[in-house]
N, C-alpha and C positions, 0 to 999 in steps of 0.2 A: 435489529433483533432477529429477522428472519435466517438474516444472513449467519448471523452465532449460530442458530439455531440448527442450520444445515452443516456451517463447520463441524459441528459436534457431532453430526449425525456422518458424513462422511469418517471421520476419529473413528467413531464406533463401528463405522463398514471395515476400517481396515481391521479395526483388533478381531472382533469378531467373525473377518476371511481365516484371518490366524487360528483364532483356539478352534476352527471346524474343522482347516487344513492340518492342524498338530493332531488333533482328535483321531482323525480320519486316515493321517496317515500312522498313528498308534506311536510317533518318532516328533521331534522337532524341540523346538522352543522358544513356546511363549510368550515367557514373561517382557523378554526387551522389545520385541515389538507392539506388545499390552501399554508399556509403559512409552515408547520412542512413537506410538502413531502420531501425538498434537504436533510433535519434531517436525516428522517425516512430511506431515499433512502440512504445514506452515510453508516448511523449503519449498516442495515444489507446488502449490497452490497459491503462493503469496511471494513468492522470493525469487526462485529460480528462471533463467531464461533457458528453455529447453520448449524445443516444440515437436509435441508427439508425434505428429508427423513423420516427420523425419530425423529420427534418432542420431544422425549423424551429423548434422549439421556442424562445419566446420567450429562454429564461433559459439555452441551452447556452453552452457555452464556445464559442468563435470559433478555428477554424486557417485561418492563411494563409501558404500558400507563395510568398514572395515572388519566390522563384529560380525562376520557373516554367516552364525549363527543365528542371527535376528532375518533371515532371508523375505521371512512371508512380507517385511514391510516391503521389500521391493518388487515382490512377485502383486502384492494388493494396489500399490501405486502405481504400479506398469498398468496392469489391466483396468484399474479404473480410470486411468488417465488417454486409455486406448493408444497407449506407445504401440507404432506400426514394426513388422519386422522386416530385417533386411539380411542380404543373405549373404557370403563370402564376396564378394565383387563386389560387396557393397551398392548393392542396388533394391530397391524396396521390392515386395512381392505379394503385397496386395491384401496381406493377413494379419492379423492384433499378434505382439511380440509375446503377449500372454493371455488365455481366456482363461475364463473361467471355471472350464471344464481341466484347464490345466493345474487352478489351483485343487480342485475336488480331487487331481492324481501329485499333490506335494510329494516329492521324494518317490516317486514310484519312475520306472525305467518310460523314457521316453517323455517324460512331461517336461515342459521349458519351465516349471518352477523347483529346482532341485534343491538339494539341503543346502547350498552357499551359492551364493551367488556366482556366476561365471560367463566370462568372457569368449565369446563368438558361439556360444548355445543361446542365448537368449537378448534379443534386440532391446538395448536400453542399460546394460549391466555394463559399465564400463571398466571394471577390473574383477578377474576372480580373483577372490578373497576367502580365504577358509582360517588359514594359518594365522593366526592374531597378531597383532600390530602391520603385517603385509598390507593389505589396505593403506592407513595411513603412510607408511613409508613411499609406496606408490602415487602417492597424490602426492608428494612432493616431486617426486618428475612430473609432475604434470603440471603442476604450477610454474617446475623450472620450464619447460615445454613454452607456456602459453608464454613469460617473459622473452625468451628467444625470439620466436615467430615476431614479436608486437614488434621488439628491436630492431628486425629487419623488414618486416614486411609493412607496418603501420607505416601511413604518409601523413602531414596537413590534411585535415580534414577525410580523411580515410584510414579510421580506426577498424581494420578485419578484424582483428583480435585482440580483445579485449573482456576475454570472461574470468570466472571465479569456479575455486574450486571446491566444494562442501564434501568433507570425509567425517561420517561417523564412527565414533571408536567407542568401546567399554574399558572396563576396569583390566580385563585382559592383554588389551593393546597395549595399556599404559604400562602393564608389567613389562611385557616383552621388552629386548635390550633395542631389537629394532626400531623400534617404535625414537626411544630417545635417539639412535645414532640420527634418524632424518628429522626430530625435530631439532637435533642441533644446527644438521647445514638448513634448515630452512629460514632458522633465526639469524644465523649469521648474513644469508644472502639477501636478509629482509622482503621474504616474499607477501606480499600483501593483499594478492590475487587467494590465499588460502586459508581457509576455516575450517580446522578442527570443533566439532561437538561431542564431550564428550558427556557417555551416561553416568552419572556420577552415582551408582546404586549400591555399593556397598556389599554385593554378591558376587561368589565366583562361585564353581561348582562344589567346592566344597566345605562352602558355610561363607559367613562374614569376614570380606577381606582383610579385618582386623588379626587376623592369626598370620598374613604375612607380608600387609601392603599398607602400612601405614606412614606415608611418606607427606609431605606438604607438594600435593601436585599444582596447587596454584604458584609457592613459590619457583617451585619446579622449572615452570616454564616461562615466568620471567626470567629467571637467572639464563635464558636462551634465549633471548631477545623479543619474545611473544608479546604482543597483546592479550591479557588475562579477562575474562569478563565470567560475571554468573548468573546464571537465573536458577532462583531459589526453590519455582514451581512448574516442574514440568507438562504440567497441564496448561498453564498460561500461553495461549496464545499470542497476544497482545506483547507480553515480555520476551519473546522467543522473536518474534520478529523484529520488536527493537534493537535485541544484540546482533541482528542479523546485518541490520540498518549498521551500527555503531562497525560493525567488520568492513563494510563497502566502505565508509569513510574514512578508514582508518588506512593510513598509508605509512609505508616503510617496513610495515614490521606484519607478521600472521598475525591470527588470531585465534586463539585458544577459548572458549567457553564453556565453561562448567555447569551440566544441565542437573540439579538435583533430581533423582526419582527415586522409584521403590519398583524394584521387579513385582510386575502383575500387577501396575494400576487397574485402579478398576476392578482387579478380583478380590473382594470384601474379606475372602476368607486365604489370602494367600501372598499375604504383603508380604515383601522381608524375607520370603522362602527363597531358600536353593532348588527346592523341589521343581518351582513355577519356573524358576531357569531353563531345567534344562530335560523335562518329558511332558506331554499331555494334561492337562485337568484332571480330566475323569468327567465320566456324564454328568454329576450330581455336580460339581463344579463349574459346570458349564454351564449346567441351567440357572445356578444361580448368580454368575457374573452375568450372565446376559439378561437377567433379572433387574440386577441391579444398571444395567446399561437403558433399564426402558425395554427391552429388543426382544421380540417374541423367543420364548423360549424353547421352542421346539424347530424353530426357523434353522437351518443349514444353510453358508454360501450363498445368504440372502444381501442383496444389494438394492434398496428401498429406490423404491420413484423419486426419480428427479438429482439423484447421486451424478449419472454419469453427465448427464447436463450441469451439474455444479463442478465439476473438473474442467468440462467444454468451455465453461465462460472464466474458468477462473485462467490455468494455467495453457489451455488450450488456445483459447485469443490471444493470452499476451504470446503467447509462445511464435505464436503464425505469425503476429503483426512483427514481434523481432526478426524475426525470420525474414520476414518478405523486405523490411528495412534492410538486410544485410543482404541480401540477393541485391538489391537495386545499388546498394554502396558497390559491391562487389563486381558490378556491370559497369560502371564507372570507373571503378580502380584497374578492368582488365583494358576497355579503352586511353585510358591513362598510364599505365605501366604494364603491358601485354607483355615483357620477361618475368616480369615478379608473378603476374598473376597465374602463367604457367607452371611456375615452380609449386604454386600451392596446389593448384590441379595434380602436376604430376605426384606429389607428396599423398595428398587426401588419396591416391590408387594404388599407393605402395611401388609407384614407378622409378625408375631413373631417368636421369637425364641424358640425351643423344650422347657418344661420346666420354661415356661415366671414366670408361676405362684404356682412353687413347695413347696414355704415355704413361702406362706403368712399366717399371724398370725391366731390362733384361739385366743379369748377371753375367758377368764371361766366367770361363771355368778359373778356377782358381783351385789350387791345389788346401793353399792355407782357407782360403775363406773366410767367409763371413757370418757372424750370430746370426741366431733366426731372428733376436730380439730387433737386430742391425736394420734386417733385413724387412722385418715389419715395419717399423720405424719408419722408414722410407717411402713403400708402399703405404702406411695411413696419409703420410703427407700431400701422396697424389690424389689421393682419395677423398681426403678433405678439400680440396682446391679444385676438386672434379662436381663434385655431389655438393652443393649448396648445403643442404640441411644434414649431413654426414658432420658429429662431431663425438669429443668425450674427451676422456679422462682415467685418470688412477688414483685407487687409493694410497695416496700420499707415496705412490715408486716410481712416477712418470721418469725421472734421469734416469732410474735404471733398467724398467723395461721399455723405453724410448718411445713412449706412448704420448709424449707432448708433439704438440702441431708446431713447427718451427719457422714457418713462411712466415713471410711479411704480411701482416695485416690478420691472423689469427687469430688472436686475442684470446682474453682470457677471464672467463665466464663467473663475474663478482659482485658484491650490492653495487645497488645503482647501476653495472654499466655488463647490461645483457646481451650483449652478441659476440662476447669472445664463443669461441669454437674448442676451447680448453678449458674440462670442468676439473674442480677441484675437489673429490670425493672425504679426502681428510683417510686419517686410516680407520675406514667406516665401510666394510668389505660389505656388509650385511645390508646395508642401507644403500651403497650403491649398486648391488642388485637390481634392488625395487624401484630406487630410480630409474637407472637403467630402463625399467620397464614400461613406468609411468611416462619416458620419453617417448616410446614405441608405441605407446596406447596414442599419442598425441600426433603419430607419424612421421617424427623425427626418424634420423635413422642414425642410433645410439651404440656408443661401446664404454665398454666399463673393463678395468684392469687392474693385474695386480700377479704376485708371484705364483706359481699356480699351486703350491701346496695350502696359500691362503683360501683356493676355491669351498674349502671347507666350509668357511664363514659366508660365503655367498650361495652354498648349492640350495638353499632354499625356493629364495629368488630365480634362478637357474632355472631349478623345475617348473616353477610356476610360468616363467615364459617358454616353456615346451609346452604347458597345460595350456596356455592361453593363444600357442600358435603363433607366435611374435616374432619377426625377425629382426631380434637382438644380437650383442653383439659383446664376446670378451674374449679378450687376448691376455693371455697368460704368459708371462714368460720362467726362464728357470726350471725347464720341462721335466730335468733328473737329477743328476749327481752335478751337474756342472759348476754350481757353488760350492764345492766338496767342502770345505773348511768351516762351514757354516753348521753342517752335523745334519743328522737325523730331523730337526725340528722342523729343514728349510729342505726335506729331500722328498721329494713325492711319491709314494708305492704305489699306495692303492688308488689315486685319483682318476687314473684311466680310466680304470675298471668301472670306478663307480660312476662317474659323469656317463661311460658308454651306454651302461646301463639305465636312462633315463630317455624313456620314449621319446620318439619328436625331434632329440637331441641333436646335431651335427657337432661330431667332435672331431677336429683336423688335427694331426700333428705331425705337418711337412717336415720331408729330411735337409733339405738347402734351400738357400736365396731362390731358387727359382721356383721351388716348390711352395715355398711362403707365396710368392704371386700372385701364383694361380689357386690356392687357396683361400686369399680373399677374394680373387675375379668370383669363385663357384660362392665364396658362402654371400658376397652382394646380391646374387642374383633371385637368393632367397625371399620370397614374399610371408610366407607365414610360416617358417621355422627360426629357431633360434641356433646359433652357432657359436661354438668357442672356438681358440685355434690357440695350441701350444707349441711354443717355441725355444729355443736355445740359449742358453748364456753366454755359450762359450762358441766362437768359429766353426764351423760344419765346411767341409769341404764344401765347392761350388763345382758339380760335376760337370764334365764335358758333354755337352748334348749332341755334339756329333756324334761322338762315340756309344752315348746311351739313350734310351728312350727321352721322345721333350716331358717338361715336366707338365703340361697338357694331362697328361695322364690321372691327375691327383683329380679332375672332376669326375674318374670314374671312381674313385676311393683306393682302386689299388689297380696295377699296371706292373705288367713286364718292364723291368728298367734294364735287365739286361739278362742273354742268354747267351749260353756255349754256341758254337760255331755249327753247324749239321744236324742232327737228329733231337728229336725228345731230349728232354733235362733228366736226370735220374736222382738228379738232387734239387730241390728249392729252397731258396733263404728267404724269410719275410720279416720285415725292419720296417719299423718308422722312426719318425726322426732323425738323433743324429746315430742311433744304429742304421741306419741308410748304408752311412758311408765304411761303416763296420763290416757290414755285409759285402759291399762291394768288395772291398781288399779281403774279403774269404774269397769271392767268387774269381778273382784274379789265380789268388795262387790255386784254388782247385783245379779251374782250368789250366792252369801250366803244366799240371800234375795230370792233364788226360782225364779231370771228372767232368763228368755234361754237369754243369753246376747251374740254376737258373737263379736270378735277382727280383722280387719282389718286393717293387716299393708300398706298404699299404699307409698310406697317412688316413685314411678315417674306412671306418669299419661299416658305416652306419652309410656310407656313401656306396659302400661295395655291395651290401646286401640289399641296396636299391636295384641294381643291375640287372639285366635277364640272366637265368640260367646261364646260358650260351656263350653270354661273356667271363663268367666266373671261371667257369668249366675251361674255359682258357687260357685262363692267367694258373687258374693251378689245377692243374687236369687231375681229377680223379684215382686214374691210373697211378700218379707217380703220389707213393707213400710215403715216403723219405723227406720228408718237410722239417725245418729248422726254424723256428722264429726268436727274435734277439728282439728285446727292449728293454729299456732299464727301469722297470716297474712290477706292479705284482704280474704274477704269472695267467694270473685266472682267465680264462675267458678263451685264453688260445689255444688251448684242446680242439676247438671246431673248426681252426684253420689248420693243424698240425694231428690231429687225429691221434686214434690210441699210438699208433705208432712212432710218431713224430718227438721232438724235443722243444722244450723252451728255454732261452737263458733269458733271464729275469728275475725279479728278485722273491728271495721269500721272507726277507727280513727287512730291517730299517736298514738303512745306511749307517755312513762315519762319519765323523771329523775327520779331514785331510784333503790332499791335492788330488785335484782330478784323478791325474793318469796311476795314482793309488789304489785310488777307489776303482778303477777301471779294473785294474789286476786284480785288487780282494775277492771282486763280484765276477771276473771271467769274461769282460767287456774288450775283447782283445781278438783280434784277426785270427792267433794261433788256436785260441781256444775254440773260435765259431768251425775253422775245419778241422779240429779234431772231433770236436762234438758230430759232424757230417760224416767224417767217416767212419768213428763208431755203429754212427747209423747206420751207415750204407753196407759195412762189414754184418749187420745184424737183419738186413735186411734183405742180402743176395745171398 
């Protein structure tokens, strides 16, 4: 009895940190974490293996609030559970990941409890989540995550890994398309390590989801191979824990659970409301839910005697005692298999392994040459057979942007048999994002692919692993016009622009096989950014490195590839990709012609404006105004490398239908056109 007595009274800690922190901060909402406290209280007080401690701990259970509009439940369960914080190196630092003083500042500048939950600001938060259904989609890399790891790293009798993953979702998630793309692959791979809970409340922001989401979500997710379960009362304890029970035992397949409620449990006067969704109570409402809670009504950010002791013995003990269990397994497993057990060290640090990058290819020069796609292709191979835990996949175009792992012994990542090194996304661009990511939270070290005009469907996910500092990983192939016959649908303009424009981001897009190389050498090295890298369909010349700068150069983002013979340039060409080798054959015949003509490779933009002054100033000196840039996408952006006075060729429209070297000439992709465009300039500017 005692013990009811205190659950209930923790329940009422969390909701009412909520409506003081919603209050106080004049913003927020409410109702789902009103209504989701017995949930949240239940998982980790009675369920979960996570110990506060140490929020990192390789082998804990994984929660994510996918509805991350309900944030206060995890900013009230962090600080009453006294989750410790740790810092970029992952190393602890001696402070609570959330106090109390941070819920009193919810949503204000600097507090660790912000409007959504988020990843590497606040110790304990395993995924940012703001964008609805992202959360769930994300915890299915993580379940895919935790099956990998068990496949290769579990022994007899030395289970490291072996957790579960609890993702809360609302009526929102379940709308979103993403949400269904990752609960298909996760039915299909039979993950069984994952539990979806969702709020079954019948509200969205603007009224009763009856006006546009009436669908049978139970049958839903059967027809995806789930386990379906419900509990009828979201206040039941006792039944919440049982389905919790019924999900651990259940194997082969997720598990789906349908929690009935009503936004604002608990608040007498404000069941059923949209309002309680999604701002404040009001004073007069506040006094009287907390009324009705028992809970002094004039009490602010009050957390009753003997609360943070009823977290300490509940989830606090189990949490140390599993913990100290897996330290001691894991002392034994590193005297026992001292390779395996360093691989998980170097992993948990975001490290690599000695030797990651010993025999990636060189290129000879080749006139004809070879696709970027080729050329990736090759280099993933070494790369997966280098890096233990380096693997991925595409959405459903591996043959043709040559993103399958082809060695012997690879495999391929399906129910039942978790250690191929080749995932199978389906064409589910959207959801292999968030996997993607869910891999990277898990310390994998992930790639996700697909044509790059499809980036569309993935840039969500994208930005979200810039926001979360992730180094993720997608190779794009099909960079411009090279499928010409395919049309406008499969031709990319504006994707440059738009990915460049995404803080955090590394965008590569080498001009040849050797530039692909050293493009993945630089974005491996990455620890907490994310990277894409866009590549060719069609052959790129394989330049002579004798004769032009090595391609070494692409980890400064842009580099002199080639210059006239003696003095200053009076003209520059800057290209990426396979305008590279466009540029070059301008820079040939100008110089033949007596122009100081300079070659500027820049495959990633975001890599050059890391650089000192001193080196930019170098590559394209100030002085010389006459600047040309060629790529085959929208134009935007290249004004600050070509100045008012400079040109771009690039596009300002959609593409065709038709063969490449068509499309080359309709658009002005042609040696002839890049030096007359030059001397126009040069005549305009001497």
């Amino acid at each position: 009895m005692q013990d009811d007595k205190m659950a209930q009274l923790a329940i009422n800690t969390i909701r009412t940190l909520t409506i003081d922190a919603v209050q106080a901060a004049k913003s927020g909402h409410p109702g789902a974490p009103m209504a989701l406290a017995p949930l949240v209280y239940t998982i980790w007080n009675h369920v979960m293996r996570f110990d506060p401690q140490d929020p990192i701990w390789p082998n804990r259970d994984r929660f994510v609030l996918s509805n991350g509009h309900a944030s206060m439940l995890v900013w009230s369960i962090l600080h009453l559970t006294g989750v410790q914080a740790v810092n970029a190196e992952y190393e602890k630092v001696g402070t609570p990941s959330v106090t109390l003083d941070d819920i009193r500042r919810f949503r204000q500048l600097g507090s660790k409890a912000p409007g959504h939950p988020e990843y590497h600001w606040t110790s304990g938060v395993e995924a940012t989540t703001g964008p609805l259904g992202q959360g769930v989609a994300t915890s299915v890399g993580m379940a895919i995550a935790q099956k990998w790891l068990a496949n290769r790293y579990n022994k007899p009798d030395l289970e490291i890994f072996d957790y579960n993953i609890y993702a809360v979702c609302g009526d929102g998630c379940m709308m979103e398309g993403i949400a269904s793309e990752a609960a298909s692959v996760a039915g299909h791979l039979g993950l069984d390590n994952l539990c979806w809970i969702y709020d079954n409340n019948h509200i969205s922001i603007e009224g009763s989801t009856r006006i546009a989401f009436t669908e049978d979500i139970a049958a839903r997710f059967l027809g995806y191979g789930w386990n379906v379960l419900r509990v009828g009362d979201a206040n039941d304890i006792e039944r919440i824990e049982n389905a919790l029970t019924t999900f651990r035992q259940t194997k082969g397949r997720p598990t789906f659970i349908i929690l009935d409620t009503h936004i604002g449990y608990g608040s007498p006067h404000r069941q059923d409301s949209a309002e309680a969704h999604g701002e404040p109570l009001g004073d007069e409402e506040v006094r009287l839910t907390k009324k009705g809670y028992g809970w002094p009504e004039d009490a602010k950010f009050l957390v009753p005697d003997g609360i943070y002791d009823h977290f300490k013995a509940g989830i606090g003990q189990r949490g140390s005692e599993a913990r100290s269990q897996w330290n001691d397994l894991f002392a034994k497993y590193k005297s026992q298999v001292p390779a395996l057990a360093a691989e998980i060290d170097q992993m948990q640090k975001r490290e690599l392994p000695s030797g990651w990058d010993k025999n990636l290819p060189v290129f000879p020069p080749d006139a004809k040459g070879l696709a970027g796609r080729e050329a990736s292709g090759k280099v993933l191979n070494v790369l997966a057979q280098n890096i233990p835990w380096f693997l991925g996949g595409s959405a459903d175009l591996g043959p043709s942007n040559k993103t399958l792992l082809t060695y012997e012994g690879a495999g391929h990542f399906q129910p039942g048999s978790y250690g191929g090194k080749n995932m199978h996304y389906g064409v589910r661009e959207h959801s292999m994002g968030a996997i993607v990511n869910g891999m990277s939270l898990s310390k994998l070290r992930p790639y996700g692919a697909t044509f790059f005009i499809f980036s569309d469907y993935a840039r969500p996910a994208i930005r979200l692993s810039a926001l979360m500092e992730l180094p993720t990983l997608m190779v794009f192939s099909h960079d411009a016009m090279g499928d010409g016959e395919d049309g406008p649908t499969h031709q990319p303009i504006e994707h440059l622009a738009s990915l460049r424009a995404i803080p955090g981001l590394v965008v590569l897009r080498p001009g040849d096989a050797n530039e692909v190389v050293e493009a993945y050498r630089y974005i491996l090295q990455l620890r907490h950014k994310p990277a894409l890298i866009v590549v060719s369909r069609q052959p790129l010349p394989t330049l002579d490195r004798t004769k032009y700068a090595p391609a070494a150069g692409v980890s400064r983002g842009a580099y002199i590839l080639a210059d006239a013979p003696g003095t200053n340039p009076e003209i520059i060409l800057i290209a990426s990709g396979s305008e590279v080798s466009l540029a070059v054959q301008a820079h040939e015949q100008l110089v033949a012609e007596g122009i100081r003509s300079r070659v500027v490779s820049m495959p990633s933009w975001d890599i050059f404006e890391d650089q000192p002054r001193e080196y930019r100033d170098s590559v394209l000196p100030p002085s010389v105004t006459a600047r040309v840039a060629i790529e085959q996408a929208s134009t935007f952006g290249w004004q600050c490398y070509v100045g008012t006075t400079g040109r771009v060729i690039g596009m300002k429209t959609f593409g065709a239908s038709a063969p490449l070297k068509e499309l080359q000439k309709k658009f002005g992709f042609e040696p002839d056109r890049v030096v007359s465009v030059a001397k126009e300039l040069l005549g305009a500017t001497h």
